[in-house]
VMD Tcl script that draws the C-alpha trace (Angstrom):
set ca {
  {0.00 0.00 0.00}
  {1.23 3.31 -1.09}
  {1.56 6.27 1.75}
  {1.20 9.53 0.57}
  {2.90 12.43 2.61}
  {3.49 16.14 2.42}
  {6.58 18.17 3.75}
  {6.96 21.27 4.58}
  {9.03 23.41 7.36}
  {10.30 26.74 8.31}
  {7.22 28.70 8.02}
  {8.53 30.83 10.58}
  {5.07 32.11 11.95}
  {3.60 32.81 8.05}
  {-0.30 32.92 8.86}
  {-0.89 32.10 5.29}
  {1.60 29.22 5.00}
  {0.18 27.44 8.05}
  {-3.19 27.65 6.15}
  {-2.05 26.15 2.91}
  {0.07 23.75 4.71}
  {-2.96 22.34 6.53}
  {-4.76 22.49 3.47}
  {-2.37 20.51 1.66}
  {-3.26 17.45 2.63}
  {-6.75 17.13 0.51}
  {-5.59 19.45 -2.05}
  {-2.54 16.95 -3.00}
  {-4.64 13.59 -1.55}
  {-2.03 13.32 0.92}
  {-2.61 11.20 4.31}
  {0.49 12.20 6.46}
  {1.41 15.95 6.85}
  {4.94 16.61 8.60}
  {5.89 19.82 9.51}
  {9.91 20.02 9.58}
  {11.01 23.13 12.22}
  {11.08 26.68 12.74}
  {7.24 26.88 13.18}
  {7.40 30.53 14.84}
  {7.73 34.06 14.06}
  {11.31 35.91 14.39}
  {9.72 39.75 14.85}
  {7.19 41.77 16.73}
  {5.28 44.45 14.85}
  {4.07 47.48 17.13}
  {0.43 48.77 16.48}
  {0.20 51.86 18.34}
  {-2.82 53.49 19.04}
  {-3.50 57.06 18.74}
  {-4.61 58.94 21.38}
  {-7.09 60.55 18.58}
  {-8.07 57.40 17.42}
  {-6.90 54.72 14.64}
  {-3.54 52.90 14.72}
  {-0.09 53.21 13.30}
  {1.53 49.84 11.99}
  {4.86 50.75 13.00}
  {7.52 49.01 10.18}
  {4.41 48.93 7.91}
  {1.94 51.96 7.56}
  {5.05 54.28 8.62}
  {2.83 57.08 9.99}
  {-0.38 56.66 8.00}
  {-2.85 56.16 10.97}
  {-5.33 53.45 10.34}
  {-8.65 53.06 10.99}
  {-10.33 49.79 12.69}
  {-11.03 48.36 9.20}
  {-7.58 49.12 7.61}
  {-5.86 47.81 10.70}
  {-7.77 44.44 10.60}
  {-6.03 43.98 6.88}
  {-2.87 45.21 7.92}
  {-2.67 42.80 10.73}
  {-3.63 40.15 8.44}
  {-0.81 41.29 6.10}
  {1.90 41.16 9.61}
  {0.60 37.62 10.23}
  {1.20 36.22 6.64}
  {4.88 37.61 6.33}
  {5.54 35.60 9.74}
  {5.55 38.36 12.10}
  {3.18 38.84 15.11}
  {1.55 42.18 15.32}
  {1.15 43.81 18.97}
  {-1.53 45.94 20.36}
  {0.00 49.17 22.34}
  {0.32 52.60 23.21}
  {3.22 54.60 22.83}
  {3.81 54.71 27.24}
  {3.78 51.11 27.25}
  {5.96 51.05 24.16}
  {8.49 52.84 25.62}
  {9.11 51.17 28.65}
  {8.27 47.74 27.24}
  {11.12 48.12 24.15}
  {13.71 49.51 26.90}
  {13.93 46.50 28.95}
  {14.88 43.02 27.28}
  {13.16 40.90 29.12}
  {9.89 42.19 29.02}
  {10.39 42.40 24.96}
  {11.00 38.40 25.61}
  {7.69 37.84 27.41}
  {5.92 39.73 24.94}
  {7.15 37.96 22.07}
  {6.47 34.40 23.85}
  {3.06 35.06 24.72}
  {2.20 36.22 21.18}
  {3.92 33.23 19.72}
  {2.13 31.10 22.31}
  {-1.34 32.29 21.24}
  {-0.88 32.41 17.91}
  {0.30 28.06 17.97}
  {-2.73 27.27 20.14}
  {-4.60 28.91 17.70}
  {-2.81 27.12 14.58}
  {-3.41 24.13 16.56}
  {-7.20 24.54 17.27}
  {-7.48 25.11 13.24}
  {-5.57 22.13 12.57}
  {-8.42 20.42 14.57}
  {-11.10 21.68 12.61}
  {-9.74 21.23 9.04}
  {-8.11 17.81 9.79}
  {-10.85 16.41 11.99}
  {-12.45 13.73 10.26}
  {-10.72 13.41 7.47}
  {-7.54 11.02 8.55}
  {-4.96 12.97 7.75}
  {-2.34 12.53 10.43}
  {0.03 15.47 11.41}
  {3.12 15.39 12.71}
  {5.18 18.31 14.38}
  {8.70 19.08 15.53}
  {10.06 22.49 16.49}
  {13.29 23.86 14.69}
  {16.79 25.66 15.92}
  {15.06 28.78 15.67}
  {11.61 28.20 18.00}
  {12.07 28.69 21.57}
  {12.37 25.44 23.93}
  {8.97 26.61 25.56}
  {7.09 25.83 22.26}
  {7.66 22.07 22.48}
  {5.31 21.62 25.18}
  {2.56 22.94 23.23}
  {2.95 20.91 20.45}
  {3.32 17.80 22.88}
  {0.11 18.66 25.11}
  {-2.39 19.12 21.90}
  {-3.88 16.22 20.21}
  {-4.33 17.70 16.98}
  {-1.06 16.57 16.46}
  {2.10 13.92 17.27}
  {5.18 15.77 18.12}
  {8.06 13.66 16.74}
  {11.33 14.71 18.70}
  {12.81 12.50 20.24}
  {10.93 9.25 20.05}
  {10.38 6.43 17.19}
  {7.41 6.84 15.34}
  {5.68 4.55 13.74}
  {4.36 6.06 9.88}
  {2.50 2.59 8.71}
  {3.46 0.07 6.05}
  {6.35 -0.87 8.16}
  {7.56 2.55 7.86}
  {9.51 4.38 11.05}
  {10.61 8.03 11.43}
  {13.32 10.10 13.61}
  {13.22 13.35 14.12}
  {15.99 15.95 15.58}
  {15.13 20.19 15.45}
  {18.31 20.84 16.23}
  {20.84 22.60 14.15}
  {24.71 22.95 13.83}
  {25.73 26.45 15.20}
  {24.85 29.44 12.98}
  {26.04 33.31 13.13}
  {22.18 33.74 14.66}
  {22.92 32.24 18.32}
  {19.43 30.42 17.66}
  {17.60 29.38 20.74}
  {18.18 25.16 19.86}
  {21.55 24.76 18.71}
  {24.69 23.26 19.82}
  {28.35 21.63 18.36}
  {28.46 19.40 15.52}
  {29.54 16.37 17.46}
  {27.01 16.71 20.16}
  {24.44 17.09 17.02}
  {25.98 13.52 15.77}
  {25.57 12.28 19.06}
  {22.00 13.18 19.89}
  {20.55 12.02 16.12}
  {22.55 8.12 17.09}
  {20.55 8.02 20.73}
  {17.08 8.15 17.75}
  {18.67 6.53 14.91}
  {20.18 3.58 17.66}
  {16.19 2.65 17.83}
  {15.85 2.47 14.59}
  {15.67 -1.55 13.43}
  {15.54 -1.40 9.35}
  {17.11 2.45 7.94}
  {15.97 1.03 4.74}
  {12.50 1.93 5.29}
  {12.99 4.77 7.51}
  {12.75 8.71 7.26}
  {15.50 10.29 9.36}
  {13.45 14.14 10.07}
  {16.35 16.02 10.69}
  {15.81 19.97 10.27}
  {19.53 20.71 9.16}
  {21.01 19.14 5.85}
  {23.56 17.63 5.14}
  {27.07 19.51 4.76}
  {28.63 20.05 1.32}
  {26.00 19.17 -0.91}
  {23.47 21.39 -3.15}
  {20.86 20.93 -0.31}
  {22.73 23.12 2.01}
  {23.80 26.31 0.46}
  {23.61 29.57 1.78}
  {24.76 33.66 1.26}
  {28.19 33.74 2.70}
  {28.64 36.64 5.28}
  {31.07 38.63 6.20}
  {32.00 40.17 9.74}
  {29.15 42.41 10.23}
  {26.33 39.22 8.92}
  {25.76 40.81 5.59}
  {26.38 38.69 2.13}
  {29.50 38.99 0.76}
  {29.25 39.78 -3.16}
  {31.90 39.52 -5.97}
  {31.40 40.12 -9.50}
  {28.14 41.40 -9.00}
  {27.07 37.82 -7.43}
  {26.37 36.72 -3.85}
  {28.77 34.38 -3.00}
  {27.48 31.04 -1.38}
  {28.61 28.25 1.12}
  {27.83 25.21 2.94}
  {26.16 25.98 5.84}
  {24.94 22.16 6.60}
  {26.23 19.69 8.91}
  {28.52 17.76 9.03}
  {27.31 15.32 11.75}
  {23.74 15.10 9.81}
  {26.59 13.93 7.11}
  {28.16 10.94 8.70}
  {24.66 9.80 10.23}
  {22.97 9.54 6.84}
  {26.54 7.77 5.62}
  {26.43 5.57 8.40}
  {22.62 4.70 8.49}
  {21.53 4.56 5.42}
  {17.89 5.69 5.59}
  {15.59 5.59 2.66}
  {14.65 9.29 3.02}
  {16.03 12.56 4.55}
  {14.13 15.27 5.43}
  {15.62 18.85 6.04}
  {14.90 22.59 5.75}
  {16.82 25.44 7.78}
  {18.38 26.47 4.46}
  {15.87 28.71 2.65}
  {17.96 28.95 -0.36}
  {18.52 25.42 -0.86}
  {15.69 23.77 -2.65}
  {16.13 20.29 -4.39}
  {16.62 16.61 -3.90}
  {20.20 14.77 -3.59}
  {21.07 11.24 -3.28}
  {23.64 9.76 -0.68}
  {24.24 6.30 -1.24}
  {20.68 4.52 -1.24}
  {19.37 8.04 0.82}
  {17.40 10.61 -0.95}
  {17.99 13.72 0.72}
  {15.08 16.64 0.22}
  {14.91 20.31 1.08}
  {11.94 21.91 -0.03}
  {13.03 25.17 1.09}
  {11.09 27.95 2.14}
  {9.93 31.43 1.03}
  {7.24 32.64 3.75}
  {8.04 35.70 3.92}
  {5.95 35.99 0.15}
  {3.24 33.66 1.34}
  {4.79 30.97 -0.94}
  {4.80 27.90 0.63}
  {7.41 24.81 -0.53}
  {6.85 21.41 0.16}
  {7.83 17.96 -0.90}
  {5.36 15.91 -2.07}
  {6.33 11.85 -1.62}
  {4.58 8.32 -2.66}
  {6.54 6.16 0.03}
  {5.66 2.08 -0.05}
  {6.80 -0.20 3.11}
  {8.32 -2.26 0.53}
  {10.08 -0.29 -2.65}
  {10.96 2.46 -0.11}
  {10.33 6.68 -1.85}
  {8.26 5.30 -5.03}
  {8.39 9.01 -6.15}
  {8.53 12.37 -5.02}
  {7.76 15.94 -6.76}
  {8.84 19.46 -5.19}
  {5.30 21.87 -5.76}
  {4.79 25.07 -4.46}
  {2.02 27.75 -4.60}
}
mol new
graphics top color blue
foreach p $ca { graphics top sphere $p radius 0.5 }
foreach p [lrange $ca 0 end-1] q [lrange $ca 1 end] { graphics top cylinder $p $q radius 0.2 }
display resetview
């Protein structure tokens, strides 16, 4: 029997990703959804109100002051480039944006809201309809997300455990990245990586017909290319071109050498869409441009005995 899955990852908080992402399912006749990392939002978008009345969208409407209507659309448009727009006046702005951690409770709560209310949609589109979801946060979302995922049953959170796909099919999953210039909340040295993936991949009894989930892709390979940056984090460009380099890991490397799995999954590296093969291993990154309400994904026909019967890359 043939198992149909979707995969998708780094929406990083894009309203209208999460939507076609859930939708994805039916519209490709998909049973399995998995969502690879980086779920949340990286920014916080001020709507101040006036003390006339209306709102200013501060990074968006500049000073333009919006009305109740206009603001409704403009928060729409925050939410769908993956950032979370917050209600305010300019006192509390002031004294909120001065003091770190207060900008860090603000920004968890608003993440926090907006996954239990991706979650509670994912309940009413999927209900019914037997398409299974699975979950895992990325380097990027913050370690109190997890918990979330792991306390709703619209969905299986995969970290950390063997899961069991069907058709003799099994799946590991690790969020975790190599380190990056970003100091991301989940990240850590390449040889810790290698040995946190083995404590999973130890479990797993047949890599032929397993899907190692593993956010980060493998080092030196087309799957793992990004802008390289100079001192000050901004691409470095010769001739006119941005240069690029492998950004991957190397541990995520030697475990798909080693193991052997039928499939890899990975994101973390926008720029890096396509499909590689490593030995009997096909390696996917659908990549990911949110921040235009695009979503990627990976669309896969995977049987318990041939292994990936197929596999396409859409996106809309």
């Amino acid at each position: 029997m043939t198992m149909r899955v979707y995969f998708a990852t780094d929406v990083h908080g894009s309203e209208v990703c999460w939507r076609k992402f859930l939708n994805a399912g039916q519209f490709y006749g998909a049973d399995t959804l998995i969502m690879g990392g980086d779920i949340t939002g990286k920014a916080v978008v001020p709507v101040v109100s006036r003390p006339g009345g209306g709102y200013i969208v501060r990074q968006l409407s500049g000073e333009k002051v919006l009305t109740l209507a206009e603001l409704d659309q403009a928060e729409a448009r925050v939410r769908d480039m993956g950032f979370y727009p917050y209600r305010t006046t300019d006192e509390e702005l002031e004294h909120t944006w001065d003091d770190p951690a207060a900008v860090h409770r603000v920004f968890l709560t608003l993440m926090r809201e907006t996954l239990y209310r991706w979650l509670e949609l994912a309940r009413e589109r999927l209900s019914g309809t037997g398409i299974r979801l699975y979950i895992m946060t990325g380097n990027d979302d913050p370690h109190e997300i997890r918990g979330i995922l792991r306390s709703s049953p619209a969905v299986t959170e995969t970290e950390d455990r063997l899961i069991d796909l069907g058709e003799g099919i099994t799946m590991i999953s690790c969020g975790w990245s190599n380190r990056t210039p970003w100091h991301t909340p989940r990240e850590m040295d390449d040889d810790d990586l290698e040995r946190q993936i083995e404590k999973s991949a130890a479990e797993v009894s047949r890599p032929e017909r397993a899907v190692f989930n593993l956010h980060v892709p493998p080092a030196r390979t087309a799957i793992d290319l990004a802008p390289a940056l100079d001192e000050s984090l901004k691409p470095v460009v010769k001739g006119g071109a941005v240069m690029m380099k492998s950004v991957g890991s190397e541990a995520v490397r030697r475990v798909l050498e080693r193991h052997q799995p039928m499939l890899g999954l990975h994101g973390h590296i926008h720029e890096s869409r396509g499909a590689i093969r490593m030995g009997r291993t096909l390696a996917i990154n659908p990549g990911s441009e949110y921040g235009d309400g695009i979503l990627r994904g990976a669309l896969l026909e995977l049987t318990g005995r041939n292994g990936v019967k197929s596999y396409q890359l859409p996106s809309g």
